[in-house]
N, C-alpha and C positions, 0 to 999 in steps of 0.2 A: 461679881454679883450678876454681871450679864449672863453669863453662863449657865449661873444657876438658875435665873427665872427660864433661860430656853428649855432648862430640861426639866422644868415645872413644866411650861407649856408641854411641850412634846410628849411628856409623861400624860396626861389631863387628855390630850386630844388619843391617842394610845388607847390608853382607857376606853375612852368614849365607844370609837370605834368598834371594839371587840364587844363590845355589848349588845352589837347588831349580825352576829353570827346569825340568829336565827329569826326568817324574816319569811317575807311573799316570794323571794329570788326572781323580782319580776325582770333586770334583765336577763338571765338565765331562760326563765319565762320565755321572753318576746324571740332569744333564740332558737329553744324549743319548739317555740308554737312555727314559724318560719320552716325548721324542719320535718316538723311536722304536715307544715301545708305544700310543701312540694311534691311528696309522692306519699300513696297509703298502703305503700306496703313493710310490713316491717322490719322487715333485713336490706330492703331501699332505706330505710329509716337510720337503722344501724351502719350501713355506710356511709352517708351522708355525716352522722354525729362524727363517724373519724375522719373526715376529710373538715371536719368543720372546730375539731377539737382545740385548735390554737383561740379561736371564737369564745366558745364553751369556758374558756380557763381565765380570758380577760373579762365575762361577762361575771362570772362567779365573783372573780378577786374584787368587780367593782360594787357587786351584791353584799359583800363578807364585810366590806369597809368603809364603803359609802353609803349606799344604798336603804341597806335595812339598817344602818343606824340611825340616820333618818326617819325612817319611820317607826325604829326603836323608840326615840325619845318626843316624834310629834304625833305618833298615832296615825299616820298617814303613808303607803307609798308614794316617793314622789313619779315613778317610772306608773305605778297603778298596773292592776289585773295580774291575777294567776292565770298559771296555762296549765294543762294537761301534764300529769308528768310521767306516764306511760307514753311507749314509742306503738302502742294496739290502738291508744284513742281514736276513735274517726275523726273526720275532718273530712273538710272539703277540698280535697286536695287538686294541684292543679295534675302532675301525672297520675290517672289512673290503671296499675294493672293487676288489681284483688280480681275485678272481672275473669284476667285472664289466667288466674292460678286457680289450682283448685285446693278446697277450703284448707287441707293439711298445711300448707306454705301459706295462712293467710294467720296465722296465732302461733304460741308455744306447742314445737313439734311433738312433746312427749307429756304427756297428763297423768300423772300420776296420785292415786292416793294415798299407798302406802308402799315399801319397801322394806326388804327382812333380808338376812345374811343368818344361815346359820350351817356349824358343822356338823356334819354328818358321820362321820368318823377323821382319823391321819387325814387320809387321801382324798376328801372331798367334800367341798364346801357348796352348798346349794344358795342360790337368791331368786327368793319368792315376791314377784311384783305384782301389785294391783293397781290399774287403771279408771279411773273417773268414768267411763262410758260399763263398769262394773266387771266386763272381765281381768285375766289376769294370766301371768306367764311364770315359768322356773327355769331357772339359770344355773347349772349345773357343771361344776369342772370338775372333772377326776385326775388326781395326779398319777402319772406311770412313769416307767423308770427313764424315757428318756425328754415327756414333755408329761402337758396336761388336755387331756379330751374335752370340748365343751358340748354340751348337748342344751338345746331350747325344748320345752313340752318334751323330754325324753327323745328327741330325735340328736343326733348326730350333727353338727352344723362346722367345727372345726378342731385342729391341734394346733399348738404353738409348742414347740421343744423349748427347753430350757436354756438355749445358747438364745434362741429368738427373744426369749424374756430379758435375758442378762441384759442382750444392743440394746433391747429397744428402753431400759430402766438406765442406762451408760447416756442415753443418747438425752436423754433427759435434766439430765445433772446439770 
């Protein structure tokens, strides 16, 4: 009879807990934000989360099962406040060096609005890209007998042979 009330209980609290999957993740949060306020830049940002990621995975697990069941079932967090959950947010961070980059390394390096693939004949497939600032580029490979040519806007830019393709798709595996 013992047994079975523990696995009533244990079963009951189970339950509970999974009901707080989704929630404020304000420990997760107060991590983030912490990361966030050390440096503004955001590949400073992104190394910092992987040297911090054993952090990140105890603060989640205690978000997942504690935390937001918590405030699942009383309407409250008890940790309180969201954070930012981009690593571009600003902040007042304590190292500053956005100052000393210039804007490209201060956001998402490639801005794109649209992307296209299409083929052209056998031998060559072209990709037509357009950029958010309105212009736009073609990507162009032509296959020959012993690689493929790539040209940007119709210029010329490089080859790769087909033994080049085979390593570097082997190396991948």
């Amino acid at each position: 009879m013992k047994k079975y009330a523990l696995k009533a209980v244990a079963s009951i609290l189970l339950t509970a807990s999974l009901t707080g999957c989704i929630g404020q993740m304000a420990t997760s949060g107060m991590v983030m934000k912490f990361n966030l306020s050390v440096v503004d830049n955001r590949y400073g940002r992104a190394g910092l989360y992987l040297l911090m990621s054993p952090v990140y995975g105890l603060a989640a697990t205690a978000d997942l099962f504690i935390f937001n069941s918590i405030e699942f079932w009383t309407g409250t967090n008890p940790i309180s406040g969201k954070s930012p959950a981009v690593a571009d947010t600003p902040m007042n961070a304590i190292i500053k060096i956005n100052n000393k980059l210039s804007k490209e390394l201060r956001t998402a390096p490639i801005k794109l609005s649209s992307a296209s693939v299409k083929q052209i004949d056998d031998n060559t497939l072209e990709m037509s890209v357009s950029y958010l600032d309105g212009s736009s580029q073609i990507l162009r490979g032509e296959k020959e007998a012993e690689g493929v040519k790539f040209y940007l806007d119709n210029e010329f830019i490089t080859s790769v042979s087909f033994d080049e393709m085979n390593s570097y798709v082997a190396s991948r595996v």
